[in-house]
N, C-alpha and C positions, 0 to 999 in steps of 0.2 A: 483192384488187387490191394493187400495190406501187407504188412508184416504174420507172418505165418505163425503163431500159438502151436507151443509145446511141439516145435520142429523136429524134424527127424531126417539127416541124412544117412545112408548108407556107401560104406567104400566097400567097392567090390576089388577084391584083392589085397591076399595080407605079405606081400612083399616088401621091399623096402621103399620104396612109391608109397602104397595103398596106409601103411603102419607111418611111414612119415605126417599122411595126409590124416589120418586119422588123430595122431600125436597134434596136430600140427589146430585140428576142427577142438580139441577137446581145452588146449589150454588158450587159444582165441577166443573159448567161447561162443563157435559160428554157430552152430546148433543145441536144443536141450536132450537130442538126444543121437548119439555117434553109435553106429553099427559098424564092425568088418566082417563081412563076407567072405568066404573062401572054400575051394573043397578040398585042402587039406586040412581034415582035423585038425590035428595036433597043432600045426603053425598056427593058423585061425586061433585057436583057444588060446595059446601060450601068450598071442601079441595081446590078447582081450585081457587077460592074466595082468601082463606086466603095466598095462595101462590101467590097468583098473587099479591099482595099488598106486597110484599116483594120484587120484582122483578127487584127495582130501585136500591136494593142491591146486585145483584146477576149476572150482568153480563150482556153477550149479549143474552143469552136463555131465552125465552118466554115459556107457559104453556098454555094451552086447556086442555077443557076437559067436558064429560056429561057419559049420559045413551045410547047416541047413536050411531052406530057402526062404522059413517064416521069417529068417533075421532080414528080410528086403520088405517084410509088411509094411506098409503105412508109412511109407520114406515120404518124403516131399522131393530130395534130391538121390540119385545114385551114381556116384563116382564113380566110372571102374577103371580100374586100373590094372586089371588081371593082362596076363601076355607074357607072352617071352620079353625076357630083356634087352636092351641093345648091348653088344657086345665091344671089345676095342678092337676100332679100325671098323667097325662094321655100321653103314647108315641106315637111316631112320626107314626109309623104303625097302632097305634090305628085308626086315621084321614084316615085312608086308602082309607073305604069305600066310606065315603062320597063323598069324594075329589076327587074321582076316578068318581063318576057319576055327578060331577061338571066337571072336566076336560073335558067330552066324549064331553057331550052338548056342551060346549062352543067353544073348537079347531076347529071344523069345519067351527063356525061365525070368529073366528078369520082370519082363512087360508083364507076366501074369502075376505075380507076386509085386507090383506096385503099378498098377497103370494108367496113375495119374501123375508120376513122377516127373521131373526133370532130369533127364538127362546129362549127364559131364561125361565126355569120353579121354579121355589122358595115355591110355594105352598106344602106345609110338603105331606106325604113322596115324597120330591120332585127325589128321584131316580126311586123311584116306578110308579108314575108316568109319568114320562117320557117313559119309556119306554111304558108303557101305549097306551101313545099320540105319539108317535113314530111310535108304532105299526099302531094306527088308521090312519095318517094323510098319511102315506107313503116319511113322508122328510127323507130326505137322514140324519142319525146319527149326522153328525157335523151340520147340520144347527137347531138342536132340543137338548136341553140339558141341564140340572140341575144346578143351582149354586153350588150344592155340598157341599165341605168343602173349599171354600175359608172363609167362616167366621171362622170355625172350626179351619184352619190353623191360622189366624190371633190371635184367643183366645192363641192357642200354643204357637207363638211367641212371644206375650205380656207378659204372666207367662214367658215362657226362658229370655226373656230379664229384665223383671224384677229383677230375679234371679242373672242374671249375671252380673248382673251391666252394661249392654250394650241395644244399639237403638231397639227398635223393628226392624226395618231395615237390624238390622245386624245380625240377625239371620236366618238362614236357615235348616228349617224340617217344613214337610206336615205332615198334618193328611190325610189319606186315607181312601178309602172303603166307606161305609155306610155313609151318611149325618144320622147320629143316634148311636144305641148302641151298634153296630159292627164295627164302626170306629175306627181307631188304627194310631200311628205315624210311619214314616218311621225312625225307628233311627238309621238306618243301615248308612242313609245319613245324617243326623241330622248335623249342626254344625254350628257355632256361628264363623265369620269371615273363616276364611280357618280352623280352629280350630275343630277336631270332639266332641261331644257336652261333652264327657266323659272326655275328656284332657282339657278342660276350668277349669282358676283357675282365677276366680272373684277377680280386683282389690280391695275387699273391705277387703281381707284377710279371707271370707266365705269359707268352705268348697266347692273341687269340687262336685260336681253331682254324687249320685250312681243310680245305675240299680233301687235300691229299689224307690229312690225320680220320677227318670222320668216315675215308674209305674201308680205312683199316681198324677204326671203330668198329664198324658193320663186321668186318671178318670176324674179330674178336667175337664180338657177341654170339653170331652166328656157329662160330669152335669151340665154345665156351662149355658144350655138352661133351664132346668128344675128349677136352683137356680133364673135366673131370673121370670121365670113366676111366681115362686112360690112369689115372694116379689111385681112384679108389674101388671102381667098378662100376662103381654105378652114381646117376644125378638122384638125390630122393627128397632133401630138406628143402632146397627151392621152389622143388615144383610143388612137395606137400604143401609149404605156407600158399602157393599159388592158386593150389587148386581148396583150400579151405577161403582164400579171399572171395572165389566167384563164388562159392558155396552162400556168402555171408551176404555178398547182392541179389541171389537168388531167395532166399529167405528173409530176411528184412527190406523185400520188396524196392531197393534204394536207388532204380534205375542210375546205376554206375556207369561208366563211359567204360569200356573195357573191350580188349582185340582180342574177344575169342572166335571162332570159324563155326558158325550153321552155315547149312549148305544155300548158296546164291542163289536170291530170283532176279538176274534182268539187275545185277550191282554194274552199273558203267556198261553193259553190254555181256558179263560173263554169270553164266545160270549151270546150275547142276555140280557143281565142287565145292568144297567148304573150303576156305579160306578164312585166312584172320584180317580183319578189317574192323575197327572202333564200331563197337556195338553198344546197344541197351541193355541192358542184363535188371533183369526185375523179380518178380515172384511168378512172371509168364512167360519165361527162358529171356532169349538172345534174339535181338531184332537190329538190322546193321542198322546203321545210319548212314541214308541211302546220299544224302547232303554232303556225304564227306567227298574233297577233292583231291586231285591228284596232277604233280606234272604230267608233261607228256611221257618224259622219263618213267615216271616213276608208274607210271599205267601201263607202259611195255613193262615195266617187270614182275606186274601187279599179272599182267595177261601170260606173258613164261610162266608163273609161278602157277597159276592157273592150268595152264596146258601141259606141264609136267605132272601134275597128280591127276591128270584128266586120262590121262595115258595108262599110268597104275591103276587107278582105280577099272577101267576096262581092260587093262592083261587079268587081272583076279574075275572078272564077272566071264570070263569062258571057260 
């Protein structure tokens, strides 16, 4: 595999997600060429509109886009992002249903109109569905697969590094498992320069970090969706930069270390659910890294988070 010539992602979905994600591909730079998809005309065209009028700022990538399904031709990646939204007070499994008989219909229009694509699924519960759409479409695991907790991680590191008086950059620990309320960090590997995150002593003369502080890390990060929607409605700039980053390991081929969720063969013992767990990410989707390890700890909650969406995903398949 190489770096991908005159690229082409498409986002399905011109929501506040899908039009983030797209704002988000065009001034990165992630691809030469940003579609959005959707079947409401008018919105579709209007997002294409106002983006495209920004264009003379943003580089050499150009933008398309309608209700029609040539705009998924010749994608290399497709983002979708279409679904109901999550609502306040309402969780990520809540959206299950719907999402799930949004999904079925539409991956089949998709597959024909690009089918050689990569897949990114972002639409809430995007682990559950994935598999889902995995199951239906028959693509092989790494070429279909969830953003997961790369935004999840990114929330971690921004609190750590706040904390510690150092780069978000410079911090290293994933959140894992569930994109939702089974998601947990790895803190086993957790660390801030070579540094394990426990032995970090903040130039600022702050106390280090106890067990008790990075429990209520984890909450935070893990509420950190819900406190937004509750103040604006909805999460869309995060996750857009988020899902334009895996966009940009997918196409420039750069095998990146990144926690998105394909669905599991035989990871530690659990097959058949997508989960986030430190993958490859290249120009030939998402491949875990089967080497990564885990307390024992942190394998119980690696295996709940697993058996939670193992559950969902079979109430929807009856």
């Amino acid at each position: 595999m190489s770096v991908i010539e005159n690229s082409k992602v498409t986002i399905v979905g011109a929501g506040s997600v899908g039009s983030s994600a797209a704002y988000a591909a065009l001034i990165r730079g992630s691809a030469r060429h940003v579609a959005l998809y959707d079947i409401a005309t008018e919105k579709a065209e209007a997002e294409v509109l106002d983006l495209s009028h920004g264009t003379q700022f943003t580089g050499s990538s150009d933008i398309i886009g309608g209700s029609d399904l040539s705009v998924v031709e010749g994608s290399h990646v497709v983002v979708i992002t279409a679904g109901a939204k999550q609502n306040p007070g309402q969780t990520r499994i809540e959206l299950a249903g719907v999402n799930a008989r949004i999904m079925k219909s539409m991956m089949p229009q998709l597959l024909e109109a690009a089918p050689n694509a990569i897949y990114v699924i972002v639409t809430n519960p995007c682990d559950v569905l994935t598999v889902l759409a995995q199951e239906a479409t028959g693509l092989p695991p790494e070429r279909i697969f969830a953003s997961g907790t790369v935004l999840d991680t990114s929330r971690l590191r921004w609190l750590l590094g706040k904390r510690a008086g150092v780069s978000t950059s410079s911090v290293h620990a994933y959140i894992v498992g569930e994109h939702g309320d089974t998601e947990f960090p790895l803190w086993s590997k957790a660390s801030i320069g070579t540094v394990p995150i426990l032995d970090w002593v903040p130039s600022d003369g702050s106390p280090k970090f106890t067990a008790d502080e990075l429990d209520q890390v984890a909450v935070d990060v893990r509420d950190a969706a819900y406190k937004v929607i509750q103040g604006k409605g909805a999460t869309n700039y995060a996750i857009g930069l988020s899902s334009a980053r895996i966009v940009e390991a997918i196409l420039g081929d750069e095998n990146a270390v990144l926690p998105v969720a394909p669905v599991l063969q035989d990871f530690h013992g659990i097959s058949g659910v997508a989960l986030s767990v430190p993958s490859i990410v290249n120009a030939a989707g998402a491949t875990p890294i089967m080497e990564t390890t885990f307390s024992a700890n942190e394998l119980g909650l690696l295996r709940r988070s697993a058996d939670a969406l193992r559950d969902v995903a079979a109430s929807l398949r009856d």
